[in-house]
Gaussian input, Z-matrix of N, CA and C with variables (Angstrom, degrees):
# hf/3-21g

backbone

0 1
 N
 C     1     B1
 C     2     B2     1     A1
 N     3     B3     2     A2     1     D1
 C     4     B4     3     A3     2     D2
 C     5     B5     4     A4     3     D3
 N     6     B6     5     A5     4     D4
 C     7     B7     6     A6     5     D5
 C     8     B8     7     A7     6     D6
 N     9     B9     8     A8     7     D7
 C    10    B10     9     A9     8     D8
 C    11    B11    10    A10     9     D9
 N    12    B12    11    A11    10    D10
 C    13    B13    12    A12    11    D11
 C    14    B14    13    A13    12    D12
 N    15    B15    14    A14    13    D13
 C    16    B16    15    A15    14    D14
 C    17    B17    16    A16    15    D15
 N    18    B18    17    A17    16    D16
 C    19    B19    18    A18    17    D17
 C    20    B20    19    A19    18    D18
 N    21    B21    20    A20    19    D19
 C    22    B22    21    A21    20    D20
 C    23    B23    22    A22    21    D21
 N    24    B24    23    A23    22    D22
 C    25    B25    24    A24    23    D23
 C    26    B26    25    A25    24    D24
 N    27    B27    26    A26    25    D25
 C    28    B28    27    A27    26    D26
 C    29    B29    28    A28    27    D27
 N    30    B30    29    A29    28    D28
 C    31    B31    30    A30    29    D29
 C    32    B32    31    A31    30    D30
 N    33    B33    32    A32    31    D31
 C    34    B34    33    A33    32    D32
 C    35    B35    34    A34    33    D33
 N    36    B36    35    A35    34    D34
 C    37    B37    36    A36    35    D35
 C    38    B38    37    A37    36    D36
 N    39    B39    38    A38    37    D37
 C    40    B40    39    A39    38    D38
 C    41    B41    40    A40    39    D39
 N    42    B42    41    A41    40    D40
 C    43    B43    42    A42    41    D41
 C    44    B44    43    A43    42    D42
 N    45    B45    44    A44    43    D43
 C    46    B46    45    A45    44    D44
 C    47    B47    46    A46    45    D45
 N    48    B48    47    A47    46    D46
 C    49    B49    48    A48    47    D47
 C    50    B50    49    A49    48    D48
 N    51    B51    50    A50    49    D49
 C    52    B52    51    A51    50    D50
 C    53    B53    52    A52    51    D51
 N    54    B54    53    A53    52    D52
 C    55    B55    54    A54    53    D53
 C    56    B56    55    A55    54    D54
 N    57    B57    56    A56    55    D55
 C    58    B58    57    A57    56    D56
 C    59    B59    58    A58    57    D57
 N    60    B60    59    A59    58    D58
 C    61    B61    60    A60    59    D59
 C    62    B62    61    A61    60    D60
 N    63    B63    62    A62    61    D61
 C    64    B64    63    A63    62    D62
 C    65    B65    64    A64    63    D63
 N    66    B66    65    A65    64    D64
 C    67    B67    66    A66    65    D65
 C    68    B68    67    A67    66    D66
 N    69    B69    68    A68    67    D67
 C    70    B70    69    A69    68    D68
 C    71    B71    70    A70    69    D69
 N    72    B72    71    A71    70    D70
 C    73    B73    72    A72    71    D71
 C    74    B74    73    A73    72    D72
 N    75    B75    74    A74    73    D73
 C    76    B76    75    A75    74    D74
 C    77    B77    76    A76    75    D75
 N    78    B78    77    A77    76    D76
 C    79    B79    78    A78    77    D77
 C    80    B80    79    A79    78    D78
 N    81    B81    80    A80    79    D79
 C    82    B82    81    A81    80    D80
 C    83    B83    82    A82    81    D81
 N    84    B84    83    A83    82    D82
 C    85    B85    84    A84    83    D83
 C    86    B86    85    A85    84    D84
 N    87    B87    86    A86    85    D85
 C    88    B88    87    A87    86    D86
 C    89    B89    88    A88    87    D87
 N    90    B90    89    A89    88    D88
 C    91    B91    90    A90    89    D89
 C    92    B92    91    A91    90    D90
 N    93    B93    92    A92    91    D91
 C    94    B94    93    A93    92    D92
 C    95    B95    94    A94    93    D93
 N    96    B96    95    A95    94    D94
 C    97    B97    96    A96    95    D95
 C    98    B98    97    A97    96    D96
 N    99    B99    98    A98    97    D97
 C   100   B100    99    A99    98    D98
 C   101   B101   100   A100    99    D99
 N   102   B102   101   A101   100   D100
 C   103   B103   102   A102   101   D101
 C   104   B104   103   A103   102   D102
 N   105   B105   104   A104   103   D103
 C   106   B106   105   A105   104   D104
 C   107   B107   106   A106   105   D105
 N   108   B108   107   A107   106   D106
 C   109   B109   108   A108   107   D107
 C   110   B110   109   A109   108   D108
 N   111   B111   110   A110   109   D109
 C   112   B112   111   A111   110   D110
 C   113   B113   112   A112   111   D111
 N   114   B114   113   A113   112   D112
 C   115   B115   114   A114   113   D113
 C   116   B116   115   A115   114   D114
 N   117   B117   116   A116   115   D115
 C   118   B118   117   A117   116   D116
 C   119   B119   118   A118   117   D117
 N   120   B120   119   A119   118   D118
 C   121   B121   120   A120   119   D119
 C   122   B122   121   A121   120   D120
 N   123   B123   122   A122   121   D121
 C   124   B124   123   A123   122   D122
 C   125   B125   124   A124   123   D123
 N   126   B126   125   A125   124   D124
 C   127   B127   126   A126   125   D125
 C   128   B128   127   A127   126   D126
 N   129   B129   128   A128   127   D127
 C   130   B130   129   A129   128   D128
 C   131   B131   130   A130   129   D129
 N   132   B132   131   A131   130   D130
 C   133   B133   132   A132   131   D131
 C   134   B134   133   A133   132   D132
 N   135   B135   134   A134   133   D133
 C   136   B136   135   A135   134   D134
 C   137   B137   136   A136   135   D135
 N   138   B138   137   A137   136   D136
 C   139   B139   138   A138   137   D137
 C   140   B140   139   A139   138   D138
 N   141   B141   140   A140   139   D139
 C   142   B142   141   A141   140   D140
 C   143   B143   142   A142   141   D141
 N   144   B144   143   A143   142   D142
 C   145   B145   144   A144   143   D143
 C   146   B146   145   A145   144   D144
 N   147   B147   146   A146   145   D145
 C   148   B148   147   A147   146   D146
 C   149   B149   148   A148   147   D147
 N   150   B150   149   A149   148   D148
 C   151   B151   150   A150   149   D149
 C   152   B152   151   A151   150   D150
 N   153   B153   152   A152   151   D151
 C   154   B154   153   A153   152   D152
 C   155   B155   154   A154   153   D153
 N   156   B156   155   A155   154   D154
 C   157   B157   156   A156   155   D155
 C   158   B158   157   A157   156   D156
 N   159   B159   158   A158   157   D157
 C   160   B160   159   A159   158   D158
 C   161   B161   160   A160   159   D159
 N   162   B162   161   A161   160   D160
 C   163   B163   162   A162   161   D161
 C   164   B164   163   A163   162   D162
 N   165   B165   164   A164   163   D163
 C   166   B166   165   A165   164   D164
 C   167   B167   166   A166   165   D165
 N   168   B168   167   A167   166   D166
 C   169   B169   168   A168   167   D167
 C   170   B170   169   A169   168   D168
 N   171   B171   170   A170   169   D169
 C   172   B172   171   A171   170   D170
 C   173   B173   172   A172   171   D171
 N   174   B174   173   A173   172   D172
 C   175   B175   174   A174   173   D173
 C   176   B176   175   A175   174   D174
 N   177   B177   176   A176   175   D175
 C   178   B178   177   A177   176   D176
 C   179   B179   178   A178   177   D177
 N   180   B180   179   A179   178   D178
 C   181   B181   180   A180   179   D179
 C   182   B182   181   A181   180   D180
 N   183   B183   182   A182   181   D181
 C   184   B184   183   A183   182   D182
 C   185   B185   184   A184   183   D183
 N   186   B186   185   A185   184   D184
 C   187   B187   186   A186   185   D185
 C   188   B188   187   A187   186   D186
 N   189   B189   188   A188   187   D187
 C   190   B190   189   A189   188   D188
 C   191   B191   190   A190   189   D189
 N   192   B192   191   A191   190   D190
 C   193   B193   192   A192   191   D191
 C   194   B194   193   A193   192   D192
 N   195   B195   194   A194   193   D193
 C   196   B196   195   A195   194   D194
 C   197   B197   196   A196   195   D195
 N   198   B198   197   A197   196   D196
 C   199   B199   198   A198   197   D197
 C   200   B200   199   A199   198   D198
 N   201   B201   200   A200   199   D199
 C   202   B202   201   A201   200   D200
 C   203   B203   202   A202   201   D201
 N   204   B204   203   A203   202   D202
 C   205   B205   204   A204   203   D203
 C   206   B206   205   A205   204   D204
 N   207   B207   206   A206   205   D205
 C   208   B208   207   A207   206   D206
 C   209   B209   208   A208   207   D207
 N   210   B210   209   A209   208   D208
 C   211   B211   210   A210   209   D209
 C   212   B212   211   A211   210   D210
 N   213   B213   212   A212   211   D211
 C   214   B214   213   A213   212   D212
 C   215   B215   214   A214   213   D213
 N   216   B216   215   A215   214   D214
 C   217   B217   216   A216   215   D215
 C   218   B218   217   A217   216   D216
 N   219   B219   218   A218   217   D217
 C   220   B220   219   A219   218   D218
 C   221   B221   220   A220   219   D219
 N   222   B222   221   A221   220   D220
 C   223   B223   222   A222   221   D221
 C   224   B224   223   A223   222   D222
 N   225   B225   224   A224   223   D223
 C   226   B226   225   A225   224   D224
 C   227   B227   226   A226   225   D225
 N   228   B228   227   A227   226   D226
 C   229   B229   228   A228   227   D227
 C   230   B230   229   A229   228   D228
 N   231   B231   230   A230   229   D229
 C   232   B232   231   A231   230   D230
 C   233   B233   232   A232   231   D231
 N   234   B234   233   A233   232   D232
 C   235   B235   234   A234   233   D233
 C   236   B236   235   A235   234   D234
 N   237   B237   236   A236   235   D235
 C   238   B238   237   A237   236   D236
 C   239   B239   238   A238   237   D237
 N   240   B240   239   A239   238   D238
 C   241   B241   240   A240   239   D239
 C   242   B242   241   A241   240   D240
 N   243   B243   242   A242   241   D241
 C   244   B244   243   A243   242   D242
 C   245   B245   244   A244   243   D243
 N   246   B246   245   A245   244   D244
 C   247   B247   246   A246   245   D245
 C   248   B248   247   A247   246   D246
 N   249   B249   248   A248   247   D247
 C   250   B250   249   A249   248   D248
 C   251   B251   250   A250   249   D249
 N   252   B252   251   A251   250   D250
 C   253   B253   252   A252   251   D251
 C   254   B254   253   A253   252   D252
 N   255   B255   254   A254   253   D253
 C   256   B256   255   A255   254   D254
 C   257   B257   256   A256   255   D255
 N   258   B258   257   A257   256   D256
 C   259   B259   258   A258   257   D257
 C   260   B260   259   A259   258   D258
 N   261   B261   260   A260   259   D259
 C   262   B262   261   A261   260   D260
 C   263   B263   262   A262   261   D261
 N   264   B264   263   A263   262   D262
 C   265   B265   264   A264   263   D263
 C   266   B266   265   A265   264   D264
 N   267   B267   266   A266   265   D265
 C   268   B268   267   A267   266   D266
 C   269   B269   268   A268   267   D267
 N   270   B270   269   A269   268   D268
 C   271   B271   270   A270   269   D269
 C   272   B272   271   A271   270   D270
 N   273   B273   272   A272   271   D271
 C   274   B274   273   A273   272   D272
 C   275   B275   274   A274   273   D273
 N   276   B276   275   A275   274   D274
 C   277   B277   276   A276   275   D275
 C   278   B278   277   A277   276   D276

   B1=1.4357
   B2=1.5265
   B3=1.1683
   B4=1.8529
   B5=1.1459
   B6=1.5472
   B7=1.8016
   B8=1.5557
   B9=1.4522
   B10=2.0189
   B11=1.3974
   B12=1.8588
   B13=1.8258
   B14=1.4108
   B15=1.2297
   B16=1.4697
   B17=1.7910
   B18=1.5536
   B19=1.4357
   B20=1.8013
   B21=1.4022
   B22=1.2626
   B23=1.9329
   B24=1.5230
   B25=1.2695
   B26=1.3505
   B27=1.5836
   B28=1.3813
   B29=1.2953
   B30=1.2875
   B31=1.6023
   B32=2.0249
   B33=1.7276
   B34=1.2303
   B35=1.6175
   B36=1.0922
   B37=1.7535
   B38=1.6936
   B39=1.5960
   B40=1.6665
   B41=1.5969
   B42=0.9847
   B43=1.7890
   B44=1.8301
   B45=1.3416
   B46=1.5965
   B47=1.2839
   B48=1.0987
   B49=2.1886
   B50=1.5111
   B51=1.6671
   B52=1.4950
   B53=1.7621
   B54=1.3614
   B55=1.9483
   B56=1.1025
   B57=1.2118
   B58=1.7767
   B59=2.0101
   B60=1.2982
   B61=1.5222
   B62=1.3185
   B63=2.0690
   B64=1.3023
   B65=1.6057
   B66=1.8430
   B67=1.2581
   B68=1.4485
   B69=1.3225
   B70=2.0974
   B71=1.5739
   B72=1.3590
   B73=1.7529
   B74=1.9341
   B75=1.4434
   B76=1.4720
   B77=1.7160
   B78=1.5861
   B79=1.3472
   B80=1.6731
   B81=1.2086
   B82=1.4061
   B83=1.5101
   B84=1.7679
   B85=1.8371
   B86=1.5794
   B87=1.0561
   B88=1.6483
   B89=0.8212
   B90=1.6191
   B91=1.4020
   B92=1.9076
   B93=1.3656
   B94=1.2508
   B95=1.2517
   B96=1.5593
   B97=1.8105
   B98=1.6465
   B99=1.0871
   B100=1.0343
   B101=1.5663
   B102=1.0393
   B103=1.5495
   B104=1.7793
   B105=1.1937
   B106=1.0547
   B107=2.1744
   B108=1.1789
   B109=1.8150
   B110=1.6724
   B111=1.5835
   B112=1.5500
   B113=1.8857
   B114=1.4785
   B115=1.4917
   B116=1.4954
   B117=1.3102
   B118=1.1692
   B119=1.6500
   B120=2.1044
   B121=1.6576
   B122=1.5773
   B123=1.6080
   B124=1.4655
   B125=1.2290
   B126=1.3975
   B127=1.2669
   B128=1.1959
   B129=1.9456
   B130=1.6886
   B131=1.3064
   B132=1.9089
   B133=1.2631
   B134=1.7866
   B135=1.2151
   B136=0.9060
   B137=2.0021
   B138=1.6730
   B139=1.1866
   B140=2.1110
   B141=1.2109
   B142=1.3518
   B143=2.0141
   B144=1.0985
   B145=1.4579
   B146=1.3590
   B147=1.0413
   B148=1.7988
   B149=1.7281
   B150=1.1274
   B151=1.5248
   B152=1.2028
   B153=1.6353
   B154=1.5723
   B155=1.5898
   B156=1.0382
   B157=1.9051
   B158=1.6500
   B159=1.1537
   B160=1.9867
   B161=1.5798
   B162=1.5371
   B163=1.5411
   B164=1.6130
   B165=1.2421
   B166=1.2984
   B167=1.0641
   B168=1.8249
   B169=1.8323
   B170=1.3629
   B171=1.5943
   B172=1.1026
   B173=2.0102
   B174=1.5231
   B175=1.8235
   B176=1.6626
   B177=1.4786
   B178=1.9060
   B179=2.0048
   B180=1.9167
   B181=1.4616
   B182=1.7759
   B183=1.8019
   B184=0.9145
   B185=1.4915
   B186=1.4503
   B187=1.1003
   B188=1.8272
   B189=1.4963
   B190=1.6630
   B191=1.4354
   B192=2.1128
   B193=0.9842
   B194=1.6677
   B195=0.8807
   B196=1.9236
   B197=1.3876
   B198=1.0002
   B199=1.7079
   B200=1.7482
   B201=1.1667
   B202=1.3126
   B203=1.5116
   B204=1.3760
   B205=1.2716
   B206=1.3781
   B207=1.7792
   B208=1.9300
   B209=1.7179
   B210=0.9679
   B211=1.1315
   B212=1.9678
   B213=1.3281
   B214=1.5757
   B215=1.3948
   B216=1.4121
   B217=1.4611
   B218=1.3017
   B219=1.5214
   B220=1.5802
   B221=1.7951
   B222=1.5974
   B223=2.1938
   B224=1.3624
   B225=1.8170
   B226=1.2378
   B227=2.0455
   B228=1.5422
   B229=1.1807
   B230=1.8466
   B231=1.2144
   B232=1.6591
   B233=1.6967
   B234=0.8758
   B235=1.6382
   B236=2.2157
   B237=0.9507
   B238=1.4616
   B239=2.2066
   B240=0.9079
   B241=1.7569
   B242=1.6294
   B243=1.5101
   B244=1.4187
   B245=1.6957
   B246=1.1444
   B247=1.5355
   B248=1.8536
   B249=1.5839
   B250=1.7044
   B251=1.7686
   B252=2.0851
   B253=1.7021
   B254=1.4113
   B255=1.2793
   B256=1.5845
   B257=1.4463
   B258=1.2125
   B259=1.6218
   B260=1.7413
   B261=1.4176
   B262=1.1121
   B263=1.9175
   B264=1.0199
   B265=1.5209
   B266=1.9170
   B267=1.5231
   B268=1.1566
   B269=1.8639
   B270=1.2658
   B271=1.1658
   B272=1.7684
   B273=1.4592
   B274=1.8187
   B275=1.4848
   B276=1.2921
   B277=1.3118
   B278=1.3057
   A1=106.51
   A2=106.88
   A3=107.46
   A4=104.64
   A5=109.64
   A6=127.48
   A7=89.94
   A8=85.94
   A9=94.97
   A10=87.70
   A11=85.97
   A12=101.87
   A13=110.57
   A14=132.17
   A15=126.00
   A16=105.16
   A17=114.64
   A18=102.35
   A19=94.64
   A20=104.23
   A21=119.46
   A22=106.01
   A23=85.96
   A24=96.97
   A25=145.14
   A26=111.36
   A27=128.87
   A28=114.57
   A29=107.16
   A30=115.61
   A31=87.94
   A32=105.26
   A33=114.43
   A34=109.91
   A35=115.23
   A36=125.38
   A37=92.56
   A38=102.98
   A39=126.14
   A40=105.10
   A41=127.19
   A42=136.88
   A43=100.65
   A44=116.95
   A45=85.43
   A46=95.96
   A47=132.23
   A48=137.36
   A49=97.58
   A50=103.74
   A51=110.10
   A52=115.51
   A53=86.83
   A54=83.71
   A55=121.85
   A56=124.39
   A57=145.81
   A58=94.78
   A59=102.10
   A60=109.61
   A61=100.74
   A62=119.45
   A63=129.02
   A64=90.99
   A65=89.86
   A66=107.11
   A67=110.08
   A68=122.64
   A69=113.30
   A70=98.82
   A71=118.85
   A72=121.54
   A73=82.79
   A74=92.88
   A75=115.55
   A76=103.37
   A77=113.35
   A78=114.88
   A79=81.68
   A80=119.29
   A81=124.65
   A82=91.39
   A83=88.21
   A84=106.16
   A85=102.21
   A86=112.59
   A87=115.93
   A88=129.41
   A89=126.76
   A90=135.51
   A91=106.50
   A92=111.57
   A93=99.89
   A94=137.25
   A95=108.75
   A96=123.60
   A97=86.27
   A98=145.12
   A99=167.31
   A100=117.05
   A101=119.20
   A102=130.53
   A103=95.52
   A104=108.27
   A105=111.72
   A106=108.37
   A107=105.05
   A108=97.59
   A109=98.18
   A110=107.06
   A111=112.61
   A112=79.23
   A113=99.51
   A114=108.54
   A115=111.20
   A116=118.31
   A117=149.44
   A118=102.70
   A119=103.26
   A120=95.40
   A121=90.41
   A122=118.90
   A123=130.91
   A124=112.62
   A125=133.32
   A126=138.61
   A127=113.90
   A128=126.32
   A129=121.34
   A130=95.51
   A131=103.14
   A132=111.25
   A133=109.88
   A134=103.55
   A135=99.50
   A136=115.74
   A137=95.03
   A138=99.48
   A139=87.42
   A140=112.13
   A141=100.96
   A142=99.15
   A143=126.29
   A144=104.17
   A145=113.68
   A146=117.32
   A147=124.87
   A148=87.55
   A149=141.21
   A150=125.75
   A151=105.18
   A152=122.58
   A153=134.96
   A154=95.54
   A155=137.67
   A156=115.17
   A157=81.66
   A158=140.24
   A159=130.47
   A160=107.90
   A161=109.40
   A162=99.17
   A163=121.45
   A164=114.88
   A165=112.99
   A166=124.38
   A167=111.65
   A168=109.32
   A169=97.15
   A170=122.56
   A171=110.40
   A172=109.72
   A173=102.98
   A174=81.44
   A175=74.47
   A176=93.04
   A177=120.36
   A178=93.90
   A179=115.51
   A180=80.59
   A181=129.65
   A182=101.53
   A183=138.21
   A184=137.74
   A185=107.52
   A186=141.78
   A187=93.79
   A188=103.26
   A189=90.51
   A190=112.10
   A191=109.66
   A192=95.49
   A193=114.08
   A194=156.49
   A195=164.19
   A196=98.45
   A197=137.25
   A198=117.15
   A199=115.18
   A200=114.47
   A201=126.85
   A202=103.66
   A203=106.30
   A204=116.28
   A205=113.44
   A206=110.03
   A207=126.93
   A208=97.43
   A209=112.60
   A210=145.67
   A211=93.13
   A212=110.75
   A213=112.12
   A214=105.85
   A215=109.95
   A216=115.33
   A217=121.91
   A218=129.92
   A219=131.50
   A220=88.22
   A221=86.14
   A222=91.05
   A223=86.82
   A224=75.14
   A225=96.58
   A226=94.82
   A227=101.67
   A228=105.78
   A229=116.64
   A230=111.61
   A231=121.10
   A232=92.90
   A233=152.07
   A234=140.00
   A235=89.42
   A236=123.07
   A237=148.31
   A238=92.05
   A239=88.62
   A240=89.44
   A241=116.47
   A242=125.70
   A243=122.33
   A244=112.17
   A245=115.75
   A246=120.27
   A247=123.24
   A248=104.97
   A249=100.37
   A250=83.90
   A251=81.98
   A252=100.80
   A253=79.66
   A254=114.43
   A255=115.27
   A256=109.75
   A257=94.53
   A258=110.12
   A259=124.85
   A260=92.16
   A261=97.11
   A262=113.33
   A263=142.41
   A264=127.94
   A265=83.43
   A266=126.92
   A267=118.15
   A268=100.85
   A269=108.25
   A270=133.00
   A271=109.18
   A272=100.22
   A273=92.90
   A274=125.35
   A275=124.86
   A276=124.90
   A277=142.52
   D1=143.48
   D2=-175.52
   D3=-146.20
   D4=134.46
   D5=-165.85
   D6=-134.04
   D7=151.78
   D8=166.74
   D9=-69.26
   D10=164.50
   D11=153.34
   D12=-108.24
   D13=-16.74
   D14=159.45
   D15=-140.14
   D16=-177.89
   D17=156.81
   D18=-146.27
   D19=170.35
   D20=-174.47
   D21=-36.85
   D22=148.06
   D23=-158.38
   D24=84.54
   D25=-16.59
   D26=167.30
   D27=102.61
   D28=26.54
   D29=-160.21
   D30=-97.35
   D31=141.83
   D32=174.98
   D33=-65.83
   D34=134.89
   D35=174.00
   D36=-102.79
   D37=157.82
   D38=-176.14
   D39=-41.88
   D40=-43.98
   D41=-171.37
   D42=-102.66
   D43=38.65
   D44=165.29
   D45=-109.62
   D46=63.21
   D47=149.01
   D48=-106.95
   D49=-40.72
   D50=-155.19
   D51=-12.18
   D52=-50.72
   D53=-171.01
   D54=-74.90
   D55=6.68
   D56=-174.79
   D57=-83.20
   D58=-45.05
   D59=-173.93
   D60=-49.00
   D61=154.67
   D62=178.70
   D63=-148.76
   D64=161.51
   D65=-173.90
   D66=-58.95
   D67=148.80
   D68=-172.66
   D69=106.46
   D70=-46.29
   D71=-143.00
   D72=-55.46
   D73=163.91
   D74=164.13
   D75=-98.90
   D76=150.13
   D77=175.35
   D78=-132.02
   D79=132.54
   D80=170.94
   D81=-124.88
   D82=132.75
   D83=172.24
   D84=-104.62
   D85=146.53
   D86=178.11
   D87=-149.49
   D88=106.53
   D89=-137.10
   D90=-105.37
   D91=170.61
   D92=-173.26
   D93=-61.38
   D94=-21.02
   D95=-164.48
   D96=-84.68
   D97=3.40
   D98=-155.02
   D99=48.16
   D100=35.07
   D101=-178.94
   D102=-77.70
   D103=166.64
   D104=-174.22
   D105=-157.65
   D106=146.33
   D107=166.28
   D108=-144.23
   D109=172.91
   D110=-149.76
   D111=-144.82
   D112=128.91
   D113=150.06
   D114=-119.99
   D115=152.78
   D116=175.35
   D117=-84.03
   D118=123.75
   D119=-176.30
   D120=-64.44
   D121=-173.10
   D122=155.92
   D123=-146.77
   D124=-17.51
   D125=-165.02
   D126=-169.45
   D127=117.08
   D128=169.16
   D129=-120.82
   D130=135.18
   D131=167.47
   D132=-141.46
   D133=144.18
   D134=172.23
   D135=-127.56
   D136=156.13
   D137=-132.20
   D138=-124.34
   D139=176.78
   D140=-161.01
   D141=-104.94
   D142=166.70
   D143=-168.31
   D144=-85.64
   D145=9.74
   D146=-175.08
   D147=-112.70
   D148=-32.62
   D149=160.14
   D150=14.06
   D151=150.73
   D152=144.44
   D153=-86.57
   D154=146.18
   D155=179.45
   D156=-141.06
   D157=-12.64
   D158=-175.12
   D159=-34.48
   D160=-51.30
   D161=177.58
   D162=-73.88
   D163=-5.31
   D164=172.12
   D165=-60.35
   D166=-21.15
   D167=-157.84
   D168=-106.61
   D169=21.03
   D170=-146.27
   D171=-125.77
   D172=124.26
   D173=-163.17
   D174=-154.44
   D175=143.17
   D176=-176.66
   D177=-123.13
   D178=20.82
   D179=169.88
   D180=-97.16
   D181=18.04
   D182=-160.22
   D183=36.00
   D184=48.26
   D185=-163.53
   D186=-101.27
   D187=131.62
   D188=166.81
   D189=-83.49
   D190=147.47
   D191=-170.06
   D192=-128.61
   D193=154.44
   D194=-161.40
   D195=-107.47
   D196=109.08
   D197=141.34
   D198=-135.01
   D199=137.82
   D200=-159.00
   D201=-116.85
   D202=111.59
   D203=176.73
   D204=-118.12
   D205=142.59
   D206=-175.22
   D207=-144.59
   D208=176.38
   D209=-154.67
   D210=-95.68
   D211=145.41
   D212=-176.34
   D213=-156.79
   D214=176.33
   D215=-178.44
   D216=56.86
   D217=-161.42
   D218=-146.40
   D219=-111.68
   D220=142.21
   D221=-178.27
   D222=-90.19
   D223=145.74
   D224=-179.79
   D225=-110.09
   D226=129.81
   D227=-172.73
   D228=-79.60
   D229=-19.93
   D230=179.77
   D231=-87.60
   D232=10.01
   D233=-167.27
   D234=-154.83
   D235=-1.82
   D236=166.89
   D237=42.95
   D238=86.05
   D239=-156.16
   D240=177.09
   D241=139.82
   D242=171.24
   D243=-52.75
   D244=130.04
   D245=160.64
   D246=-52.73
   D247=-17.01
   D248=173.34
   D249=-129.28
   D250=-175.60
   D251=173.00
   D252=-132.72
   D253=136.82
   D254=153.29
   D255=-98.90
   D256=136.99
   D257=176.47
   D258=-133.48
   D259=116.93
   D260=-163.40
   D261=-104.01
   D262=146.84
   D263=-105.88
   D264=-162.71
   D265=100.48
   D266=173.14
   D267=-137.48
   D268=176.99
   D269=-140.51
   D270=-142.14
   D271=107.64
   D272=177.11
   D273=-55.32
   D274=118.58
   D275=155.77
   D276=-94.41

């Protein structure tokens, strides 16, 4: 899933805590009927924006999986865009 971390003007986008998150945290999703499921983070990395990242999204232990990716690091004004993606990497419990 991928949210800005801000948008023009300085206005907060859905993921600007993102980097506040730590390995352990709970992410609870909560749907309308009011059901709800919880992954466990396990891993944040962040990665450079020219990255290859295809094998990143990629897992056969057939576990469902969450990861929430935003925009990170210093803008770069010639490429008009953050220089990383942080991606943060959780796990259904």
């Amino acid at each position: 899933m991928a949210g800005h971390v801000n948008w023009n003007g300085g206005l907060a986008g859905v993921f600007v805590d993102l980097h506040l998150m730590n390995r352990g945290d709970i992410i609870t999703v909560h749907y309308e009927d009011t059901s709800q499921v919880s992954f466990m983070v396990h891993n944040i990395q962040r990665y450079p924006l020219d990255h290859d990242t295809r094998d990143v999204f990629i897992a056969d232990d057939t576990m469902s999986h969450l990861n929430l990716i935003t925009c990170d690091g210093d803008w770069d004004t010639t490429m008009d865009t953050h220089e990383l993606r942080l991606v943060v990497f959780s796990t259904k419990i």
